[in-house]
C-alpha positions in Angstrom: 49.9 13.8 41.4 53.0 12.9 39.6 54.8 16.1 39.6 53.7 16.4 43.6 55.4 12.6 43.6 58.6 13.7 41.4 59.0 16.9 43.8 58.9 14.4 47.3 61.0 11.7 45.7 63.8 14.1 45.2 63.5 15.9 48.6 63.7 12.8 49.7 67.1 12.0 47.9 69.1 15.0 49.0 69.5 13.7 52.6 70.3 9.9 51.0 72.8 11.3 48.5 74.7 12.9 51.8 74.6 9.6 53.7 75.0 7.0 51.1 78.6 5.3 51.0 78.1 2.2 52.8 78.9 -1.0 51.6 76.6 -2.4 48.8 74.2 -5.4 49.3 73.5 -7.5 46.1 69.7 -9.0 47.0 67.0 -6.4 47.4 63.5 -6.9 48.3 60.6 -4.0 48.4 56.8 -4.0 48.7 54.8 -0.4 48.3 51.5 0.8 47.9 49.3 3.5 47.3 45.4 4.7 47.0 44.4 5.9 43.7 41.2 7.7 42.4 40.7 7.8 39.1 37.3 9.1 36.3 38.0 7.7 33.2 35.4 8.1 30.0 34.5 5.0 28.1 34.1 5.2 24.4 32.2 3.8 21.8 28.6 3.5 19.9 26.1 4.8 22.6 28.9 4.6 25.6 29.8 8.5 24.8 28.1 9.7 28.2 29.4 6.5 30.1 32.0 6.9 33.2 33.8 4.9 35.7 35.1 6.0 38.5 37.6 4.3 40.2 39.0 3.9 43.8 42.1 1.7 44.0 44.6 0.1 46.2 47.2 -0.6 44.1 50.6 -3.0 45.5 54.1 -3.7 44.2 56.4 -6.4 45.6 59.3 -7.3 43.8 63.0 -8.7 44.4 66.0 -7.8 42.2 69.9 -9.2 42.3 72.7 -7.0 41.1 74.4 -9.0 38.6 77.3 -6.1 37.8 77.9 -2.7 39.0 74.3 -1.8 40.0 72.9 -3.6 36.5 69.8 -5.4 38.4 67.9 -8.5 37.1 64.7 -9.4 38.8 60.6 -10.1 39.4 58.1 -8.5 40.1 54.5 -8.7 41.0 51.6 -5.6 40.5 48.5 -6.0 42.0 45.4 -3.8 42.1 42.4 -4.3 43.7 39.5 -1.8 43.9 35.9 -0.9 42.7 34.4 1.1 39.9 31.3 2.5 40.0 29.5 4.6 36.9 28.2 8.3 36.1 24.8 6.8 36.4 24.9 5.4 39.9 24.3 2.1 41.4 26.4 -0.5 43.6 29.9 -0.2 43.4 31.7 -3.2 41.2 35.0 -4.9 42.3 37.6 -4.3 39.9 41.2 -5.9 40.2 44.3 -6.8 37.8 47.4 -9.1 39.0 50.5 -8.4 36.5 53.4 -10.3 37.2 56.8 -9.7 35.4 60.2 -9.4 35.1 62.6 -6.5 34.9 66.0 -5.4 34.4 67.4 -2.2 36.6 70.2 -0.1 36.8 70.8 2.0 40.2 72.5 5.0 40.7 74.6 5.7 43.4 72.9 2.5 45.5 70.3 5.4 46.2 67.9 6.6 42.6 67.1 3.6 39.7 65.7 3.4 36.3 63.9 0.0 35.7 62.4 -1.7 32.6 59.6 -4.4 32.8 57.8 -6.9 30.8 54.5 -8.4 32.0 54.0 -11.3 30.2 51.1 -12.9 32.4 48.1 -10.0 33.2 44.7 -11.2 34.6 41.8 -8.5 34.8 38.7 -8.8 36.5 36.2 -5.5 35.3 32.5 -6.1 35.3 32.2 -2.6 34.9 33.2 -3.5 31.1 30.0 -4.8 29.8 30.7 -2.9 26.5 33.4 -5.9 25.9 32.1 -9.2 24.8 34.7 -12.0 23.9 33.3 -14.2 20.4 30.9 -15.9 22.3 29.0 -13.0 24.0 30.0 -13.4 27.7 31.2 -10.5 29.6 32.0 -12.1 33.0 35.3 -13.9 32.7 39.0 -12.7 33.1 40.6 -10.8 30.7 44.0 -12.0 29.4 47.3 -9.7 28.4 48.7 -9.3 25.3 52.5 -10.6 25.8 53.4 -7.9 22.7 52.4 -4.9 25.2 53.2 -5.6 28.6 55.6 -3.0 29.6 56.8 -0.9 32.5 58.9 2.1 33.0 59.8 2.8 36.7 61.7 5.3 38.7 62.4 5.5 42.9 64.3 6.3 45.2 65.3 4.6 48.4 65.9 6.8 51.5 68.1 4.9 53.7 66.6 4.2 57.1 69.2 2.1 58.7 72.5 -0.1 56.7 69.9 -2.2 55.2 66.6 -0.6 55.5 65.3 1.8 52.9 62.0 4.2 52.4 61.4 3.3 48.9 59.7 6.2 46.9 58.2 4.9 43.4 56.7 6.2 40.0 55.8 3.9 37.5 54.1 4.1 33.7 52.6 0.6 32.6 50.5 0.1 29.2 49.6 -3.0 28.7 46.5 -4.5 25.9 43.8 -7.0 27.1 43.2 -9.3 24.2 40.8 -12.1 25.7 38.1 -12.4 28.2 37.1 -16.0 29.5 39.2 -17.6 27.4 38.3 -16.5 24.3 39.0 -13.3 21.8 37.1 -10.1 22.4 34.6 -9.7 19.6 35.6 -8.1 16.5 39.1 -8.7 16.9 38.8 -5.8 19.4 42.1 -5.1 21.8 41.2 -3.5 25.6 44.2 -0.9 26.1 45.1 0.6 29.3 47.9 3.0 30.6 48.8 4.6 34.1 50.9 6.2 36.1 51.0 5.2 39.9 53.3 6.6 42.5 53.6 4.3 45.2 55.7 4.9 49.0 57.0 1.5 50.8 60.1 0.1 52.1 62.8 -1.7 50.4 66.2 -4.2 52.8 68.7 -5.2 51.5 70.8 -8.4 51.8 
């Protein structure tokens, strides 16, 4: 799916690139989406056959200010919200993770950017995750980032649609680390690592 996203984000630029030239506008403001499916395997002592699969709406809003020469400082706000459901069967479980952050951007042209985040408040709801006890044995509460590994690498592109009015075209890679569940550390000292890569197609204004 990424290299189909990579291939449409830059067919997408080539008519941008031609148009681009207008004056630049310092506040910018996007929201995107996109539905994932995703099988992941879950490791560990007798999980070797376990698997979730995964079906995910997964958001991004965020707001950034050029500060100087297309240098961006800004927030942003990731949320997912799906359900998992295993190998074995059974009802479906909702699944969803909020990760708010903040990010510095540089933008090429007004039209392509580069973008650098850190998340450093992540809340995860999983009861899929039973294999992952906090130090007092309960498996139903949130669990909590690491601040340490929290990041984000993103890409886009905005296709202008008017002067201020972009399609905004997206890729990003986060990895983050879980470290507590319910307020207290997972058992054993254990930390509860996830990567991705989402694309994600929205629109982006400009003020």
């Amino acid at each position: 799916m990424g290299g189909l996203f990579f291939a449409l984000v830059f067919v997408g630029a080539a008519p941008a690139l031609a148009s681009s030239g207008s004056e630049p506008q310092p506040l910018t403001v996007e929201g995107a989406a996109m539905v994932l499916f995703d099988e992941r395997q879950i490791e560990g002592p007798g999980l070797d056959a376990a698997v979730s699969r995964h079906l995910t709406l997964s958001t991004w809003a965020a707001a950034y200010y050029d500060v100087y020469s297309g240098l961006e400082l800004g927030a942003f706000v990731a949320f997912d919200y799906g359900f998992a459901r295993t190998a074995a069967g059974g009802p479906g479980l909702d699944v969803w993770e909020l990760d708010l952050g903040l990010g510095v951007r540089y933008r090429f042209a007004d039209i392509a950017f580069v973008e650098l985040g850190w998340m450093p408040l992540m809340l995860r709801s999983d009861d899929s995750r039973v294999d992952l006890p906090n130090t007092a044995g309960d498996t139903d509460g949130l669990f909590v980032g690491s601040r340490s590994v929290a990041w984000l690498l993103g890409f886009g592109v905005n296709v202008p649609l008017s002067d201020s009015v972009a399609l905004l075209l997206r890729l990003d890679y986060r990895i983050r680390y879980f470290v507590s569940r319910g307020g207290e550390d997972l058992a054993g000292g254990l930390e509860h690592g996830g990567q991705s890569i989402v694309p994600r197609v929205g629109v982006s204004a400009s003020f």
